[in-house]
mmCIF file of the N, C-alpha and C atoms, coordinates in Angstrom:
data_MODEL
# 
_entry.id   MODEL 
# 
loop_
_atom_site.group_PDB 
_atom_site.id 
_atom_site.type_symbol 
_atom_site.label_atom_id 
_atom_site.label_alt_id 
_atom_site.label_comp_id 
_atom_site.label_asym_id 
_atom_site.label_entity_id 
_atom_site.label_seq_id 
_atom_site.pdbx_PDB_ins_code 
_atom_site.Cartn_x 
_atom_site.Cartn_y 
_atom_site.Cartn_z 
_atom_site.occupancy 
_atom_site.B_iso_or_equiv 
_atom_site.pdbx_formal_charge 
_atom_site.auth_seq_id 
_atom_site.auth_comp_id 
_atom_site.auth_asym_id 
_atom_site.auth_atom_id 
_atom_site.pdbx_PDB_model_num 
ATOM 1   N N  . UNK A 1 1  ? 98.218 75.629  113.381 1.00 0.00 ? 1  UNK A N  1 
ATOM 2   C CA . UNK A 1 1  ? 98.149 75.766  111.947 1.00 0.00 ? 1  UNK A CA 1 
ATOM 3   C C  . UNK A 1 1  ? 97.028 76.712  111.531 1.00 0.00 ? 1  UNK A C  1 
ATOM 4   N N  . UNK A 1 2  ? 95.951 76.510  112.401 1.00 0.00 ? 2  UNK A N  1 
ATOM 5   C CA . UNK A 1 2  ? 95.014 77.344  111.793 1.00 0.00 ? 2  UNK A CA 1 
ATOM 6   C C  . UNK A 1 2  ? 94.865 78.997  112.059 1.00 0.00 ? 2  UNK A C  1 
ATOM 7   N N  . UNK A 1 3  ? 96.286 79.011  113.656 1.00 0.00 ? 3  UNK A N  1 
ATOM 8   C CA . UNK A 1 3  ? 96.388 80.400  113.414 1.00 0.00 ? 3  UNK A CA 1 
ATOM 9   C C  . UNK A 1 3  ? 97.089 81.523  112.073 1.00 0.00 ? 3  UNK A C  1 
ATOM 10  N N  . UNK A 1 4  ? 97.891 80.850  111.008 1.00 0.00 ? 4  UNK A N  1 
ATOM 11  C CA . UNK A 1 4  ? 98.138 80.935  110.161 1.00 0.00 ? 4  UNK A CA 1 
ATOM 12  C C  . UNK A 1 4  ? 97.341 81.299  109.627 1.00 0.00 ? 4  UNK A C  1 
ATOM 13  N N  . UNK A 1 5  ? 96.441 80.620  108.666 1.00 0.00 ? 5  UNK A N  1 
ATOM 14  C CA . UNK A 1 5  ? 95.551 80.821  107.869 1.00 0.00 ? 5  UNK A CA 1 
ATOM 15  C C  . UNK A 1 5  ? 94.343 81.728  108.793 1.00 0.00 ? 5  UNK A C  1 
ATOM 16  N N  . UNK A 1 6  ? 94.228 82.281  109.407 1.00 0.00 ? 6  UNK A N  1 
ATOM 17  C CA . UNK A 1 6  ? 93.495 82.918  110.161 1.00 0.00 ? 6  UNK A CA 1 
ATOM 18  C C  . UNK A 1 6  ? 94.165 84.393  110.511 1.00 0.00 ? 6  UNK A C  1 
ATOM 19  N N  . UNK A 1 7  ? 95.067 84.423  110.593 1.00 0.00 ? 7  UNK A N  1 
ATOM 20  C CA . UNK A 1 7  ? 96.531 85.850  110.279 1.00 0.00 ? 7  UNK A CA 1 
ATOM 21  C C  . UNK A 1 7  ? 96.362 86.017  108.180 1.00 0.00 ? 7  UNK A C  1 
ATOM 22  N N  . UNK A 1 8  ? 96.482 85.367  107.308 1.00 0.00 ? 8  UNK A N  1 
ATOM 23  C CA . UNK A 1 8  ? 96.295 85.409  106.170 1.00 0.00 ? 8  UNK A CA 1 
ATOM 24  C C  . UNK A 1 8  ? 95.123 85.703  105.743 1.00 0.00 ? 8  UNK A C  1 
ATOM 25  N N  . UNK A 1 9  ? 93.829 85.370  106.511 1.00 0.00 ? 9  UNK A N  1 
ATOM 26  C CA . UNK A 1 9  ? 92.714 85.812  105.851 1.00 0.00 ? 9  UNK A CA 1 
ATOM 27  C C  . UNK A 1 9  ? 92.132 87.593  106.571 1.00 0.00 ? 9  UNK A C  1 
ATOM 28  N N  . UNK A 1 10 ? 93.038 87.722  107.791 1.00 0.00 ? 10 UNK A N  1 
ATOM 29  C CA . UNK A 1 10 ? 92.883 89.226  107.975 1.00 0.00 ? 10 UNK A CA 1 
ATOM 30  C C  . UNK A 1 10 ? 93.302 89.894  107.056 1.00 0.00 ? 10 UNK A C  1 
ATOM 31  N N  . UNK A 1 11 ? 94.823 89.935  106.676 1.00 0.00 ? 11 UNK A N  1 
ATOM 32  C CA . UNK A 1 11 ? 95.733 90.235  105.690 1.00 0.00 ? 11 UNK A CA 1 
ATOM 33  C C  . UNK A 1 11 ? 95.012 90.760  104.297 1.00 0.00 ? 11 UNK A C  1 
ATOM 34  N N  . UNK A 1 12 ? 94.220 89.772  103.882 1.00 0.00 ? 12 UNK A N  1 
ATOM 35  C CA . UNK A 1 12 ? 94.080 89.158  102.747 1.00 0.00 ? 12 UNK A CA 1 
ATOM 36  C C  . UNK A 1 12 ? 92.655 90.325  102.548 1.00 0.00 ? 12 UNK A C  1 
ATOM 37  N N  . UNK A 1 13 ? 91.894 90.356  103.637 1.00 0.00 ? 13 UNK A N  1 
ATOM 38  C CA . UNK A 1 13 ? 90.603 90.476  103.780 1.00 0.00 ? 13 UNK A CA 1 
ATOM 39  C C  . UNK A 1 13 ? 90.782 92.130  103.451 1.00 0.00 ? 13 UNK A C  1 
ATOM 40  N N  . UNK A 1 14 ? 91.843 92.942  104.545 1.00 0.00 ? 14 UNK A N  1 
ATOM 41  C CA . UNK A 1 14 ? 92.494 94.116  104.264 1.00 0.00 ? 14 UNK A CA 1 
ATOM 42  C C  . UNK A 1 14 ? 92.797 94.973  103.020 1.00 0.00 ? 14 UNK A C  1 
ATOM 43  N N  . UNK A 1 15 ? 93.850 93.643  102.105 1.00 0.00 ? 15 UNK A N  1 
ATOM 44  C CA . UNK A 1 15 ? 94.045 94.347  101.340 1.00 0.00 ? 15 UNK A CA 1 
ATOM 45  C C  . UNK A 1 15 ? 92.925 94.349  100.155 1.00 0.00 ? 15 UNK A C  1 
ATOM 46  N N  . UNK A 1 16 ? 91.507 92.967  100.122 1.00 0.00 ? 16 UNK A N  1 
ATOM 47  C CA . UNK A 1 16 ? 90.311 93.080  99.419  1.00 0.00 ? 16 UNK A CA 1 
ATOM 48  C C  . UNK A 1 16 ? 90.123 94.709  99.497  1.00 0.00 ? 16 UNK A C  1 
ATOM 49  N N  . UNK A 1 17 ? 89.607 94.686  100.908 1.00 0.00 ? 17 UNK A N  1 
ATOM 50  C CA . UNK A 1 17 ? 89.019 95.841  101.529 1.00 0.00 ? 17 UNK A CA 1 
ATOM 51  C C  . UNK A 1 17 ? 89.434 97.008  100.250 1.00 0.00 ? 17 UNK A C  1 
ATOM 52  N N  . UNK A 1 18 ? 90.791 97.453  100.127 1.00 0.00 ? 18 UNK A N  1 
ATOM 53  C CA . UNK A 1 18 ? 91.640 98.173  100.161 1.00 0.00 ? 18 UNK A CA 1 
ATOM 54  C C  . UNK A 1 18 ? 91.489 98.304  98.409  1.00 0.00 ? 18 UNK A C  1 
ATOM 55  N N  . UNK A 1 19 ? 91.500 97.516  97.938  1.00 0.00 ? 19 UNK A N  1 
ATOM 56  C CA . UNK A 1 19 ? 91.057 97.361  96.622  1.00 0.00 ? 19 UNK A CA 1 
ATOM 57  C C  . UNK A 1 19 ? 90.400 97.733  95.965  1.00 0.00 ? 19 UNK A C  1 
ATOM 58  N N  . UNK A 1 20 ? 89.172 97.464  96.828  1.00 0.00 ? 20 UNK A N  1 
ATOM 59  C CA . UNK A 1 20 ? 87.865 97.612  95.868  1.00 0.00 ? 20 UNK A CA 1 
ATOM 60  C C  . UNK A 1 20 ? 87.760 99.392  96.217  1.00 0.00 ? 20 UNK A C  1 
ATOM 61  N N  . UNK A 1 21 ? 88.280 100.011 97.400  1.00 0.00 ? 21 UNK A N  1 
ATOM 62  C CA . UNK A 1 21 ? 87.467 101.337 97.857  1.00 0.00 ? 21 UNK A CA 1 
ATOM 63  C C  . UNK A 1 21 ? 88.624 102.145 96.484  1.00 0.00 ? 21 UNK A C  1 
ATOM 64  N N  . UNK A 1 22 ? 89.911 101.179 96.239  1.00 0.00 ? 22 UNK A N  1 
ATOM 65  C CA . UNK A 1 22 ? 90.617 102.503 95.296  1.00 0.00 ? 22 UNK A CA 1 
ATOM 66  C C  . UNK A 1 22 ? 89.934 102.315 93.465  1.00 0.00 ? 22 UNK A C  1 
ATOM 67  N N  . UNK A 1 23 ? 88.950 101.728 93.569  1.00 0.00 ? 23 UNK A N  1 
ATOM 68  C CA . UNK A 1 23 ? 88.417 101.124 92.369  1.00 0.00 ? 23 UNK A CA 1 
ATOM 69  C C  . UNK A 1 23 ? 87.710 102.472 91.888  1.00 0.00 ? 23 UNK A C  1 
ATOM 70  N N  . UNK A 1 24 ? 86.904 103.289 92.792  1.00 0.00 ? 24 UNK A N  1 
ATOM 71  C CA . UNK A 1 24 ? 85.979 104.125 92.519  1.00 0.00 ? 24 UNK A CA 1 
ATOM 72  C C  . UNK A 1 24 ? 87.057 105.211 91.451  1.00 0.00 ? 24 UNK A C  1 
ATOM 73  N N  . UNK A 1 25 ? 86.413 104.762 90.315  1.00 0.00 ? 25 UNK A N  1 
ATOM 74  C CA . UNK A 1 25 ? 87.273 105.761 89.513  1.00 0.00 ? 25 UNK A CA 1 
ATOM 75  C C  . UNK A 1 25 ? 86.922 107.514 89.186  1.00 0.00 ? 25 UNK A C  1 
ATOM 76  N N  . UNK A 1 26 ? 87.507 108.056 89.321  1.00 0.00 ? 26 UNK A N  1 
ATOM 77  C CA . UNK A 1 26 ? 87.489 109.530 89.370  1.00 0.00 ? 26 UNK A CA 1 
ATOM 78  C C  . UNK A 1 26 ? 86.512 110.401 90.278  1.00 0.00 ? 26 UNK A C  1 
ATOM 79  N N  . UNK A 1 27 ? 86.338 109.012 91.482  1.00 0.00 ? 27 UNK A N  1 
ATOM 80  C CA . UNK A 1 27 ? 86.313 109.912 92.042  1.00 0.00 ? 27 UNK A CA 1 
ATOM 81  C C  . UNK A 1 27 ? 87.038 110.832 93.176  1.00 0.00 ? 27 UNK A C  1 
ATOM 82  N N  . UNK A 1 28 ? 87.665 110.231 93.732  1.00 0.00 ? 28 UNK A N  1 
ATOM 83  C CA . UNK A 1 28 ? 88.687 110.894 94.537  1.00 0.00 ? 28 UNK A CA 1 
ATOM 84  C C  . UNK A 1 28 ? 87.863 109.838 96.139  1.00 0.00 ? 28 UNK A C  1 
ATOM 85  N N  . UNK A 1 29 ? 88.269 110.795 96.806  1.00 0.00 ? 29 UNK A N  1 
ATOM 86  C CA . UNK A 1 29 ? 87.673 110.520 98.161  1.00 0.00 ? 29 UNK A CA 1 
ATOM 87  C C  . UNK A 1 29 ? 86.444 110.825 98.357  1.00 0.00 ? 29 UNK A C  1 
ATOM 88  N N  . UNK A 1 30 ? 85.893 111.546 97.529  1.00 0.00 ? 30 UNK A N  1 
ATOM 89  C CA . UNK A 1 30 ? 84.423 111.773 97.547  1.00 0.00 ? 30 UNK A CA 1 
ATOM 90  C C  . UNK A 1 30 ? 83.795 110.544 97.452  1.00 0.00 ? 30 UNK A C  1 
ATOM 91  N N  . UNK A 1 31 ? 84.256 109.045 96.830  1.00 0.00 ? 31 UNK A N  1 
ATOM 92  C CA . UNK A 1 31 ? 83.807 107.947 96.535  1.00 0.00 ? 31 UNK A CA 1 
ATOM 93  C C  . UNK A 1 31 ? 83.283 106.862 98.038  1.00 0.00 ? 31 UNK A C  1 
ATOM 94  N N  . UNK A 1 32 ? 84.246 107.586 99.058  1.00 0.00 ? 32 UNK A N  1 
ATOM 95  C CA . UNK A 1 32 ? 84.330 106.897 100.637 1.00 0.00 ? 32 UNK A CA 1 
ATOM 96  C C  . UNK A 1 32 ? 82.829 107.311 100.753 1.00 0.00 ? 32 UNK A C  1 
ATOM 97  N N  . UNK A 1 33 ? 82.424 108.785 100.900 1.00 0.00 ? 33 UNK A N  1 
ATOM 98  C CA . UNK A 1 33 ? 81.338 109.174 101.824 1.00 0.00 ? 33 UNK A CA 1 
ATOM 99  C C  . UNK A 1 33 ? 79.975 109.282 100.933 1.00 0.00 ? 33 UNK A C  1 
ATOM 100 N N  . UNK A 1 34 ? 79.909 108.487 99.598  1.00 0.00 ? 34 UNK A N  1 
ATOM 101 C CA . UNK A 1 34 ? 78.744 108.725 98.673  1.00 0.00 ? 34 UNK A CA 1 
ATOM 102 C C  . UNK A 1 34 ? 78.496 109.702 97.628  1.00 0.00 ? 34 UNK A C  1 
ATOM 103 N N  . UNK A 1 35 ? 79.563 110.418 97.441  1.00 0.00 ? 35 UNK A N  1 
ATOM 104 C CA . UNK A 1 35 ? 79.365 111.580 96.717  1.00 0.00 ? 35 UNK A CA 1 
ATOM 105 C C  . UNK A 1 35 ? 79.362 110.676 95.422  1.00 0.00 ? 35 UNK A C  1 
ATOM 106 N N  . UNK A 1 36 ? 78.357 111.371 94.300  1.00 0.00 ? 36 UNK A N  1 
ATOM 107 C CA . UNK A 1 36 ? 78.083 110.459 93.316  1.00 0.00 ? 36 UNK A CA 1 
ATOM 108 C C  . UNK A 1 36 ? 78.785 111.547 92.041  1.00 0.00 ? 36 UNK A C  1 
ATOM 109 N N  . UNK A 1 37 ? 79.239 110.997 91.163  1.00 0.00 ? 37 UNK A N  1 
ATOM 110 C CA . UNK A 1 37 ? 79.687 112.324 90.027  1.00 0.00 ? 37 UNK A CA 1 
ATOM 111 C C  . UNK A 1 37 ? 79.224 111.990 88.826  1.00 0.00 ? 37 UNK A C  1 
ATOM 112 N N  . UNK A 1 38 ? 78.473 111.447 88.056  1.00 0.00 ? 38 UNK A N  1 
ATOM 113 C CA . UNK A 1 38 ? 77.608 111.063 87.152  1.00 0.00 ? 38 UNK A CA 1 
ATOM 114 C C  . UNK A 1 38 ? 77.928 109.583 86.914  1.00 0.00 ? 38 UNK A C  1 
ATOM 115 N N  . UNK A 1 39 ? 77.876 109.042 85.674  1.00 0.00 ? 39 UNK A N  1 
ATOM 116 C CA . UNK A 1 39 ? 77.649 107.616 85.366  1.00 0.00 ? 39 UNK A CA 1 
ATOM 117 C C  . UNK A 1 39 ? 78.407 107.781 84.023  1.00 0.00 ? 39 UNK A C  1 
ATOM 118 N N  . UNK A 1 40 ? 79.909 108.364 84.031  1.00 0.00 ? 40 UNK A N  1 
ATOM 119 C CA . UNK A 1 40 ? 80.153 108.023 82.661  1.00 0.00 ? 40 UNK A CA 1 
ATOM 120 C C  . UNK A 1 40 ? 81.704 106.558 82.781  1.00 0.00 ? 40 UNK A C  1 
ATOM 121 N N  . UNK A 1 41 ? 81.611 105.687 81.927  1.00 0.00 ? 41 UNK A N  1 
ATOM 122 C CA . UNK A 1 41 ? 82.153 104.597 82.041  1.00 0.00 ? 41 UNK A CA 1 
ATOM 123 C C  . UNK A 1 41 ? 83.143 105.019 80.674  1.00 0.00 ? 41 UNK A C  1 
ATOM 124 N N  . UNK A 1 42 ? 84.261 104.261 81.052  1.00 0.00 ? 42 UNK A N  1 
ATOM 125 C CA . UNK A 1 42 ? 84.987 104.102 80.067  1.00 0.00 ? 42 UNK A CA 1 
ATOM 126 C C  . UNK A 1 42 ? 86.246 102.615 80.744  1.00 0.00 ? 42 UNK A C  1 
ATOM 127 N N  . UNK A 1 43 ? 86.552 102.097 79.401  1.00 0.00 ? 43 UNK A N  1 
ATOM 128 C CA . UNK A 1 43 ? 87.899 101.329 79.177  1.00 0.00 ? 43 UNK A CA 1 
ATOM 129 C C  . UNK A 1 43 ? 88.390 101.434 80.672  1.00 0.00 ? 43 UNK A C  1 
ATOM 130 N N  . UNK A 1 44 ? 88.990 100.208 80.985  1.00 0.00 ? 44 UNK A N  1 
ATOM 131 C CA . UNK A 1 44 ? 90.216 99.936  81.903  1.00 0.00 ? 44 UNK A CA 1 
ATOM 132 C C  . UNK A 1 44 ? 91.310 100.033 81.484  1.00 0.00 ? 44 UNK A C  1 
ATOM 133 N N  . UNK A 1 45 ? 92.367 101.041 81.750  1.00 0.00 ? 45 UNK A N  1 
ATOM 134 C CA . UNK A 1 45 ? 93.766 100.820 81.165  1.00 0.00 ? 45 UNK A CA 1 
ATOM 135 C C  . UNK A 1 45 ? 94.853 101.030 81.935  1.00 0.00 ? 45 UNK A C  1 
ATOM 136 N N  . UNK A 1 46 ? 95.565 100.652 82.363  1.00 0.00 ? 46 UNK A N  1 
ATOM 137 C CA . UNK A 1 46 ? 96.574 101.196 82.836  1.00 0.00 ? 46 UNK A CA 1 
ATOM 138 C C  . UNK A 1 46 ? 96.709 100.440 84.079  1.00 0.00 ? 46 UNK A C  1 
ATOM 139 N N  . UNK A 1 47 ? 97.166 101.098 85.018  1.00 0.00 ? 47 UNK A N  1 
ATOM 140 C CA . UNK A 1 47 ? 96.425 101.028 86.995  1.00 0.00 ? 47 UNK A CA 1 
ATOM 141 C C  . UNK A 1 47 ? 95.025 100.311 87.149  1.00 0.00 ? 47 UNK A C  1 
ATOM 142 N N  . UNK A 1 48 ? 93.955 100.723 86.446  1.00 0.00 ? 48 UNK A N  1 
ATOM 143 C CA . UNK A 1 48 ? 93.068 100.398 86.574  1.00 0.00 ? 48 UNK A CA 1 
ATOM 144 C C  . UNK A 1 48 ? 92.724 99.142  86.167  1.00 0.00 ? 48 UNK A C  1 
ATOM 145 N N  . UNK A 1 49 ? 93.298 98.515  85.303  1.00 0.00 ? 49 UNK A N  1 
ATOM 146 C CA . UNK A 1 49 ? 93.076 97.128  84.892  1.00 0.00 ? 49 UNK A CA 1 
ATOM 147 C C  . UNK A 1 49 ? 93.949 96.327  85.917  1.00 0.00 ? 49 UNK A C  1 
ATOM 148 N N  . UNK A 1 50 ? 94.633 97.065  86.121  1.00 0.00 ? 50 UNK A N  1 
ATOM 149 C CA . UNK A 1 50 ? 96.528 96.347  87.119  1.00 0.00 ? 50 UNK A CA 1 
ATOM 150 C C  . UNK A 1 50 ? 95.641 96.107  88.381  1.00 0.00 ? 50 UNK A C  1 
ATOM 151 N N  . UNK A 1 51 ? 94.436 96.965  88.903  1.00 0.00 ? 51 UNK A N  1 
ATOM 152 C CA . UNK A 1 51 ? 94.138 97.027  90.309  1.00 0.00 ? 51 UNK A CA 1 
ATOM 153 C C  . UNK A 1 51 ? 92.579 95.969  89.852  1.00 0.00 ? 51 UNK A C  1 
ATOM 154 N N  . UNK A 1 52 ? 92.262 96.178  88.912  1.00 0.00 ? 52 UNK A N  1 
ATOM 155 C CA . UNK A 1 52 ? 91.160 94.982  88.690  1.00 0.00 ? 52 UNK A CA 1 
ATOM 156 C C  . UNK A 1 52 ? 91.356 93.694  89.292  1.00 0.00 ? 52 UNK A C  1 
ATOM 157 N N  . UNK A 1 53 ? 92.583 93.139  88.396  1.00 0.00 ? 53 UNK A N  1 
ATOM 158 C CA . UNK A 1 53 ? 92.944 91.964  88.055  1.00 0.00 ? 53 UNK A CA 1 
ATOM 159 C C  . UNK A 1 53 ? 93.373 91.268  89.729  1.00 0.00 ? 53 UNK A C  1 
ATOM 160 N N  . UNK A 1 54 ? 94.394 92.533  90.424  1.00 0.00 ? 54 UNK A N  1 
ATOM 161 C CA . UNK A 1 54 ? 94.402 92.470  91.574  1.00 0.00 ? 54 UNK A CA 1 
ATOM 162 C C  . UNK A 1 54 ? 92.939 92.047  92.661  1.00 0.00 ? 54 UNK A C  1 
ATOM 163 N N  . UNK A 1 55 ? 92.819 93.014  92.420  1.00 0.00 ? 55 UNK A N  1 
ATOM 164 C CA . UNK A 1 55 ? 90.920 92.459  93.282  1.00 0.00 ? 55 UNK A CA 1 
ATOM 165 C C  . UNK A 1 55 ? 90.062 90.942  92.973  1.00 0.00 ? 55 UNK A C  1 
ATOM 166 N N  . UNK A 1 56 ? 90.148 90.562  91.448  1.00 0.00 ? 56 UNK A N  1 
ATOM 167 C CA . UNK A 1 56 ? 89.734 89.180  91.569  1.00 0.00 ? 56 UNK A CA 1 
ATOM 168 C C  . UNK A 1 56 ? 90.744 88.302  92.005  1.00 0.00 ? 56 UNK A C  1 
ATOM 169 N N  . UNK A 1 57 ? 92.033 88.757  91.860  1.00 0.00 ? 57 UNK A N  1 
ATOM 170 C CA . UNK A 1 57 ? 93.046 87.641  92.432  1.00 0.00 ? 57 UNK A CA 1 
ATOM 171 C C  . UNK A 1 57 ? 93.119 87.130  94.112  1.00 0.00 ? 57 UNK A C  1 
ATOM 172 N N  . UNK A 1 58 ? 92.982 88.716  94.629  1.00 0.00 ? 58 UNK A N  1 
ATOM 173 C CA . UNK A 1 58 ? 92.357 88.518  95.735  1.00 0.00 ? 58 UNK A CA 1 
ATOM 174 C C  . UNK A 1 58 ? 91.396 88.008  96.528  1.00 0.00 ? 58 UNK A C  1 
ATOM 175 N N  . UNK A 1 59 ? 90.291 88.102  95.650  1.00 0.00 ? 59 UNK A N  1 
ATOM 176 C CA . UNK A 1 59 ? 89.206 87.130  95.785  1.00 0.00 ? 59 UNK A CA 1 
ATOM 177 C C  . UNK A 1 59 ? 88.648 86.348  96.011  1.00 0.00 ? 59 UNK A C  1 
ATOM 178 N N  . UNK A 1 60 ? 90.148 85.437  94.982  1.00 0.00 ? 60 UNK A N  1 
ATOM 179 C CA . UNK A 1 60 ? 89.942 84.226  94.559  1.00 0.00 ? 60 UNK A CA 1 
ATOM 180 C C  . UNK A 1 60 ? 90.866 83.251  95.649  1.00 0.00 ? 60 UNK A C  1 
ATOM 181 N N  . UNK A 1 61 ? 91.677 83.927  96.314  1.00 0.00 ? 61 UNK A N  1 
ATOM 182 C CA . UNK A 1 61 ? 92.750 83.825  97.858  1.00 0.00 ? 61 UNK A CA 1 
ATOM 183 C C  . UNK A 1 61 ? 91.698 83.992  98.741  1.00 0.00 ? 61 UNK A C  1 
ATOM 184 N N  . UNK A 1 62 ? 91.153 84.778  98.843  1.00 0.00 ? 62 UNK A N  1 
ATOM 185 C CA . UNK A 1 62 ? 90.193 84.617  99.872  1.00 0.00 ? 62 UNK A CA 1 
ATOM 186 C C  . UNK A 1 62 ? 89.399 83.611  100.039 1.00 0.00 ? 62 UNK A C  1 
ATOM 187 N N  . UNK A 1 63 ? 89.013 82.871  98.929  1.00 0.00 ? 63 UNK A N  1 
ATOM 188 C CA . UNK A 1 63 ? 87.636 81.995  99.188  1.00 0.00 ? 63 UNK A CA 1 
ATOM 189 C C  . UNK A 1 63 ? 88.713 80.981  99.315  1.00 0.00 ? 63 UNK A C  1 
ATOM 190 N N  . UNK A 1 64 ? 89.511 80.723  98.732  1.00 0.00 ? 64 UNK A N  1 
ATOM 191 C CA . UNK A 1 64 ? 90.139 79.452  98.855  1.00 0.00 ? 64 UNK A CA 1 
ATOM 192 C C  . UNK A 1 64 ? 90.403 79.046  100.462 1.00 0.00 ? 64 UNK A C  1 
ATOM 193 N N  . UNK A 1 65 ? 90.896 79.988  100.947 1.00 0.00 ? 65 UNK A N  1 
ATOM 194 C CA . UNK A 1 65 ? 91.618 80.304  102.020 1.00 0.00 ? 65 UNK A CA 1 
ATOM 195 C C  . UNK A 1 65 ? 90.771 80.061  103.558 1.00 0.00 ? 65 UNK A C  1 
ATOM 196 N N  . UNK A 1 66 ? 88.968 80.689  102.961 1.00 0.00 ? 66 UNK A N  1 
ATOM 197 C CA . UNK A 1 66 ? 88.366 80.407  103.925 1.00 0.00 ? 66 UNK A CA 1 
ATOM 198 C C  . UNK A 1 66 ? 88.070 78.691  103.360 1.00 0.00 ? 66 UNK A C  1 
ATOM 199 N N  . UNK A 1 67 ? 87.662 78.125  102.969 1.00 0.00 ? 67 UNK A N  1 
ATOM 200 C CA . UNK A 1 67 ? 87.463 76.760  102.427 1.00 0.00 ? 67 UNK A CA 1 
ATOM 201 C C  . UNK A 1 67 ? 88.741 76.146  103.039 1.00 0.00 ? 67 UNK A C  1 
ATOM 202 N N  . UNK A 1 68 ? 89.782 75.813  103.090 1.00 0.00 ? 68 UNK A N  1 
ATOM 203 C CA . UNK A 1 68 ? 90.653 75.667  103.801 1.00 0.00 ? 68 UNK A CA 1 
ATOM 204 C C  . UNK A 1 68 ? 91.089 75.864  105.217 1.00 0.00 ? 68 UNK A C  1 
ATOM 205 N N  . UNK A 1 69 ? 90.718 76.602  105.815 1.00 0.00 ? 69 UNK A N  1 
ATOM 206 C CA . UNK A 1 69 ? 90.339 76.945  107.064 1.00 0.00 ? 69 UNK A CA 1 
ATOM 207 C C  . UNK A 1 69 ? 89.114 76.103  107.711 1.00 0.00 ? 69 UNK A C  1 
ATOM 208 N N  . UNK A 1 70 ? 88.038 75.937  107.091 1.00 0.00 ? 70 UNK A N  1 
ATOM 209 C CA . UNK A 1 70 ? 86.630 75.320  107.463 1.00 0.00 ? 70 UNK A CA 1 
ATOM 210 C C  . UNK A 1 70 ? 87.193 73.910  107.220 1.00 0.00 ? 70 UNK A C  1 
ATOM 211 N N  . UNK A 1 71 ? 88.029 73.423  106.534 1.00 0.00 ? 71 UNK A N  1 
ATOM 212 C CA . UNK A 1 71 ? 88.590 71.730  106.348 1.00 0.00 ? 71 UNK A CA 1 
ATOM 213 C C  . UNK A 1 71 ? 89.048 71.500  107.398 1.00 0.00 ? 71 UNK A C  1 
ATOM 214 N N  . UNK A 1 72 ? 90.024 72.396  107.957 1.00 0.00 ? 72 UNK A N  1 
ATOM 215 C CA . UNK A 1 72 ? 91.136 72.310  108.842 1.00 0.00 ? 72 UNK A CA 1 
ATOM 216 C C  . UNK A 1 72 ? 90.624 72.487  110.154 1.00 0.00 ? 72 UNK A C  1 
ATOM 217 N N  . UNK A 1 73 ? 89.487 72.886  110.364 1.00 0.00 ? 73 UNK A N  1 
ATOM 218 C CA . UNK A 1 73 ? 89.270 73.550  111.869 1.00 0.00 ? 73 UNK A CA 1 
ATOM 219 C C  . UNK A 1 73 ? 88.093 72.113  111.996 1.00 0.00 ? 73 UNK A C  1 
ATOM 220 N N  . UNK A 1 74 ? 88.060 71.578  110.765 1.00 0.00 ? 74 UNK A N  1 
ATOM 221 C CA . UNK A 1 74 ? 86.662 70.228  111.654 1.00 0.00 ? 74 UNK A CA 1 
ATOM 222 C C  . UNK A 1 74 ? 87.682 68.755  111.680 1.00 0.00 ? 74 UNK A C  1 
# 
């Protein structure tokens, strides 16, 4: 059973991963290696709120998931 939830929190952990790096807004791929492009903020709309909402949902699967795992494995 707990290889399950242990296959789900790679998964899970992945697509976090995966999330947060497409978050960096405008910057392109320059965002991977530090390239900084000033500090101007604006509104979430679109994708960007869609991939927010995604990332805390994810999150929020993750912690559960490890908490569940730590029940199950004692």
């Amino acid at each position: 059973m707990t290889t399950y939830f242990d296959i789900a929190l790679i998964i899970i952990s992945v697509t976090l991963i995966v999330s947060v790096i497409l978050q960096n807004k405008g910057v392109g791929l320059g965002g991977l290696t530090g390239a900084d492009t000033g500090g101007v903020f604006s509104a979430r709309r679109g994708i960007e709120k869609t991939l927010f909402w995604i990332t805390i949902v994810l999150s929020v699967v993750f912690v559960i998931l490890t908490l569940v795992t730590i029940v199950i494995s004692k």
